[in-house]
KERO-82071 format. One record per atom (N, C-alpha, C): residue number from 1; residue in three letters; atom name; x, y, z. Coordinates in steps of 0.2 Angstrom, whole numbers. Example, Ala and Ser with C-alpha at 12.3 -4.5 7.8 and 13.67 -1.06 7.14 Angstrom:
seq,type,atom,px,py,pz
1,ALA,N,66,-28,39
1,ALA,CA,62,-22,39
1,ALA,C,66,-16,39
2,SER,N,64,-11,35
2,SER,CA,68,-5,36
2,SER,C,64,0,39
END
This chain:
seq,type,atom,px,py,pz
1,UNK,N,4,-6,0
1,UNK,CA,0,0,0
1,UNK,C,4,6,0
2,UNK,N,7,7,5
2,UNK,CA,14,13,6
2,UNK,C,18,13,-3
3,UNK,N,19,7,-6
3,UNK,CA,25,9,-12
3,UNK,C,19,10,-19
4,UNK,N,11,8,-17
4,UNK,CA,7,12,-21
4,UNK,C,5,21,-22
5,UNK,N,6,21,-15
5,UNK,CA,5,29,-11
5,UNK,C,12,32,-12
6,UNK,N,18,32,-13
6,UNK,CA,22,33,-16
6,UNK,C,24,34,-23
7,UNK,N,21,30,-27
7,UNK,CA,22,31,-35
7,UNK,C,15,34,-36
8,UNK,N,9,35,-33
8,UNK,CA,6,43,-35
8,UNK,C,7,48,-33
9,UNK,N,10,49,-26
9,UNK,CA,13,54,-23
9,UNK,C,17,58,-29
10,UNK,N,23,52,-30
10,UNK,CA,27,55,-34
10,UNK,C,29,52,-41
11,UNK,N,23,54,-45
11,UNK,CA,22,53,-51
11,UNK,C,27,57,-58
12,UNK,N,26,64,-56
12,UNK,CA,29,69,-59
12,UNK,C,37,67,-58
13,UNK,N,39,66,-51
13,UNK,CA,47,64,-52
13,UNK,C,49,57,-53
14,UNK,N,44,53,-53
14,UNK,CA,45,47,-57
14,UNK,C,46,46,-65
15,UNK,N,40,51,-69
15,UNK,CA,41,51,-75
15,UNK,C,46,57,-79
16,UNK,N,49,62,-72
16,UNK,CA,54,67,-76
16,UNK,C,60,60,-76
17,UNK,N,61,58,-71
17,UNK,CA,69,54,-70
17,UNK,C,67,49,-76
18,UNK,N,62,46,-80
18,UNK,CA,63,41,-83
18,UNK,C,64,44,-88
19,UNK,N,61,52,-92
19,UNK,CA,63,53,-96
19,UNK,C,69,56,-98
20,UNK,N,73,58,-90
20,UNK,CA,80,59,-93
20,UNK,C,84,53,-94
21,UNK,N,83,49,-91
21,UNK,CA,86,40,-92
21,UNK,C,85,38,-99
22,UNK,N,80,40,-102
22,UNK,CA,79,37,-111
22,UNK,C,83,44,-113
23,UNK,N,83,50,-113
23,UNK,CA,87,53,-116
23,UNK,C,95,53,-115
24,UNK,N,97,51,-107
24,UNK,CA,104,50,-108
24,UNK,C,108,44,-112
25,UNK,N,101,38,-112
25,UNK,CA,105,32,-115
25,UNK,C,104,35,-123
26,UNK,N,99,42,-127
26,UNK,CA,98,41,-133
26,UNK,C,106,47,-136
27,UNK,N,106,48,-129
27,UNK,CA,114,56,-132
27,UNK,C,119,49,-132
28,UNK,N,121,45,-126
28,UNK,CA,126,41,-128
28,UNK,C,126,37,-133
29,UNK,N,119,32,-136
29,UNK,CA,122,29,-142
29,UNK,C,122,34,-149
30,UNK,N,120,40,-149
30,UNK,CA,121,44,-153
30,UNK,C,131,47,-152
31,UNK,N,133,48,-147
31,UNK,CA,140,50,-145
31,UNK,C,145,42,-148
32,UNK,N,142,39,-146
32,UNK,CA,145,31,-151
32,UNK,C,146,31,-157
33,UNK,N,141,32,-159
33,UNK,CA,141,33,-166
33,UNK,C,146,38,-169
34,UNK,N,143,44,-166
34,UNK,CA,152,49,-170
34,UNK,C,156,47,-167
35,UNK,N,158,44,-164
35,UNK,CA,164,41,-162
35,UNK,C,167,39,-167
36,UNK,N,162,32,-169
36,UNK,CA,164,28,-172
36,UNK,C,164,30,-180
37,UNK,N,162,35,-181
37,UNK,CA,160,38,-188
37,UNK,C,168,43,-188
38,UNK,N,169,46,-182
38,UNK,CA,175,49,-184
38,UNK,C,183,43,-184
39,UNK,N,182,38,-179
39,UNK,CA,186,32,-180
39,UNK,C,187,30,-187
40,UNK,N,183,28,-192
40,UNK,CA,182,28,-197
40,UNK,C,188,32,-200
41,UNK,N,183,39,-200
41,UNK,CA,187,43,-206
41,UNK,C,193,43,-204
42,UNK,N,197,44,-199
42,UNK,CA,203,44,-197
42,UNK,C,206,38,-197
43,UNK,N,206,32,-196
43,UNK,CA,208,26,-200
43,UNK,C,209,27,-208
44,UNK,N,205,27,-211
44,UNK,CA,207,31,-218
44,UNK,C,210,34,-219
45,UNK,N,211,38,-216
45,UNK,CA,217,43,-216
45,UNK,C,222,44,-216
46,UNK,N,225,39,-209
46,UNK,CA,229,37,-207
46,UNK,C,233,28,-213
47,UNK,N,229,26,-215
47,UNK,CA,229,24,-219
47,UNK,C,231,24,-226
48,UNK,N,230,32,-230
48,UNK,CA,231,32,-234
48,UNK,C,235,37,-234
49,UNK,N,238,39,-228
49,UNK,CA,245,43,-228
49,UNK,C,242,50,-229
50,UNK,N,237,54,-230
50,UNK,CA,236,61,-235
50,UNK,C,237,66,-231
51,UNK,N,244,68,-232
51,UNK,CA,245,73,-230
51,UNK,C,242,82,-230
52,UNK,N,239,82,-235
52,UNK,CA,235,86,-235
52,UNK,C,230,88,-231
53,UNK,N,227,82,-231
53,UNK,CA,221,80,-225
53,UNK,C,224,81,-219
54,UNK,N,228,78,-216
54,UNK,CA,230,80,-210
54,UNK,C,234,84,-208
55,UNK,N,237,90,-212
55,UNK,CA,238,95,-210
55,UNK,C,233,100,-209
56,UNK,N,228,99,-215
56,UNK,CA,221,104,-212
56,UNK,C,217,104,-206
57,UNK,N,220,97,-204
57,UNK,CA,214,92,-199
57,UNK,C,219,97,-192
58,UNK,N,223,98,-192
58,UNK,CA,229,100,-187
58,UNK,C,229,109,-185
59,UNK,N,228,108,-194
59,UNK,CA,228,119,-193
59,UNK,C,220,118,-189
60,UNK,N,216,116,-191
60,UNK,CA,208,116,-187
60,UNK,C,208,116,-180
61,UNK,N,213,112,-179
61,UNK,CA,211,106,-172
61,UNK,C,210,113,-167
62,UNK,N,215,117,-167
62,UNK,CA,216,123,-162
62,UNK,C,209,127,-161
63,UNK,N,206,126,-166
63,UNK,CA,198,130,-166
63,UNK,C,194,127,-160
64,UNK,N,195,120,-162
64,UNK,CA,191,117,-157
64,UNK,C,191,116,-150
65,UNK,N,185,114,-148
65,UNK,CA,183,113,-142
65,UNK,C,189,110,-136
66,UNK,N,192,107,-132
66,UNK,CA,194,103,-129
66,UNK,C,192,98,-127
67,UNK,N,186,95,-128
67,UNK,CA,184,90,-131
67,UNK,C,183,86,-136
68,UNK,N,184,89,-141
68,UNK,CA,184,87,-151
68,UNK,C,192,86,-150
69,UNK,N,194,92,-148
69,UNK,CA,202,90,-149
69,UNK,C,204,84,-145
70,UNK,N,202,84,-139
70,UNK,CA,204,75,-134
70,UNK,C,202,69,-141
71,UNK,N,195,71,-142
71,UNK,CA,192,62,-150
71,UNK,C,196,63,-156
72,UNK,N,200,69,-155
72,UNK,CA,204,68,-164
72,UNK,C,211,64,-160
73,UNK,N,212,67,-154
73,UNK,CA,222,64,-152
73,UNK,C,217,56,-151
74,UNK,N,211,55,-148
74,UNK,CA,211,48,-146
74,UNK,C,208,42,-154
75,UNK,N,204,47,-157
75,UNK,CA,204,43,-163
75,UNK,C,210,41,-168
76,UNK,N,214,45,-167
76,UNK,CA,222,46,-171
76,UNK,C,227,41,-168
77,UNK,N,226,41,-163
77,UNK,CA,228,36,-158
77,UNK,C,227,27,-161
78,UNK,N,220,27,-161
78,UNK,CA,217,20,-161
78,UNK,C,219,20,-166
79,UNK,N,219,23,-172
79,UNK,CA,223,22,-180
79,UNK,C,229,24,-181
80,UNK,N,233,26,-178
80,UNK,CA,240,25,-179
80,UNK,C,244,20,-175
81,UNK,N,247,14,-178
81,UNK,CA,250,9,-172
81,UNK,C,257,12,-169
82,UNK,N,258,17,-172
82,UNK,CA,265,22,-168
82,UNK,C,262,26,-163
83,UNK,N,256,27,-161
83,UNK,CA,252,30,-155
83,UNK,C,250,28,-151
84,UNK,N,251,29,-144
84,UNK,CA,247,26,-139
84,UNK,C,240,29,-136
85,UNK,N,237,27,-139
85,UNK,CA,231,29,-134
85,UNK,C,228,26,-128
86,UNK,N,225,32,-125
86,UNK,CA,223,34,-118
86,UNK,C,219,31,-114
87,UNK,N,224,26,-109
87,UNK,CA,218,20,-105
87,UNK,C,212,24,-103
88,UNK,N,206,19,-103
88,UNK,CA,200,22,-102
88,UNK,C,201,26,-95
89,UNK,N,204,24,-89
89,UNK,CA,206,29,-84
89,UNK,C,208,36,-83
90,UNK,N,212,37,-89
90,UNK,CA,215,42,-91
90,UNK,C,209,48,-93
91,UNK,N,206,43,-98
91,UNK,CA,198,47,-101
91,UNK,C,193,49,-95
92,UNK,N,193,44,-92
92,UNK,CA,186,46,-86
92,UNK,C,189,52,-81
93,UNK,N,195,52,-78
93,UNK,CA,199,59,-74
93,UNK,C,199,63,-81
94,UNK,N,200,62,-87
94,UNK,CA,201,71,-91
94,UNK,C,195,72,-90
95,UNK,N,188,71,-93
95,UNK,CA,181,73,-93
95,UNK,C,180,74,-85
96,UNK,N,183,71,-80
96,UNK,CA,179,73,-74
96,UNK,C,182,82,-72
97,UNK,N,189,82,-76
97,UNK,CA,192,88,-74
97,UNK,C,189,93,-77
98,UNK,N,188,91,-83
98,UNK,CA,184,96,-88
98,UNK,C,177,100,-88
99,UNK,N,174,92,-81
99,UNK,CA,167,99,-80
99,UNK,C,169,103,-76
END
């Protein structure tokens, strides 16, 4: 009886939290995605040597976010076998310093 008089009590903060729960898991698999859409392009890249490309990719890099800049060192990372990229450990302290 008490955990029925609870979920109508608090209906409004049962149905806000569930719909940030479906919207966090839709921004993560949507963040996986460029991920792996930028993984991509930079495997290619890194694969086909083009220098051109990545010197433009490098004059940009400085525009961007601190963010965008960490997914391009860590995508270039996973695609170049002369780079080490960044135990997951390393990721979860940079983002927690970053908020």
């Amino acid at each position: 009886m008490d955990g029925i008089r609870f979920v109508v009590d608090n209906r409004d903060m049962i149905i806000t939290a569930l719909l940030a729960l479906i919207a966090l898991l839709k921004l993560t698999a949507w963040g996986r995605a460029q991920a792996t859409a930028l993984d991509t392009v930079v495997g290619a890249i890194e694969s086909l040597g083009s220098k051109t490309v990545k010197s433009a990719v490098s004059q940009a890099q400085g525009a961007l976010s601190s963010a965008a800049q960490d997914a391009i060192v860590d995508a270039v990372a996973k695609a170049d076998p002369k780079k080490v990229s960044p135990t997951a450990i390393a990721k979860i302290v940079r983002e927690a310093l970053r908020l």
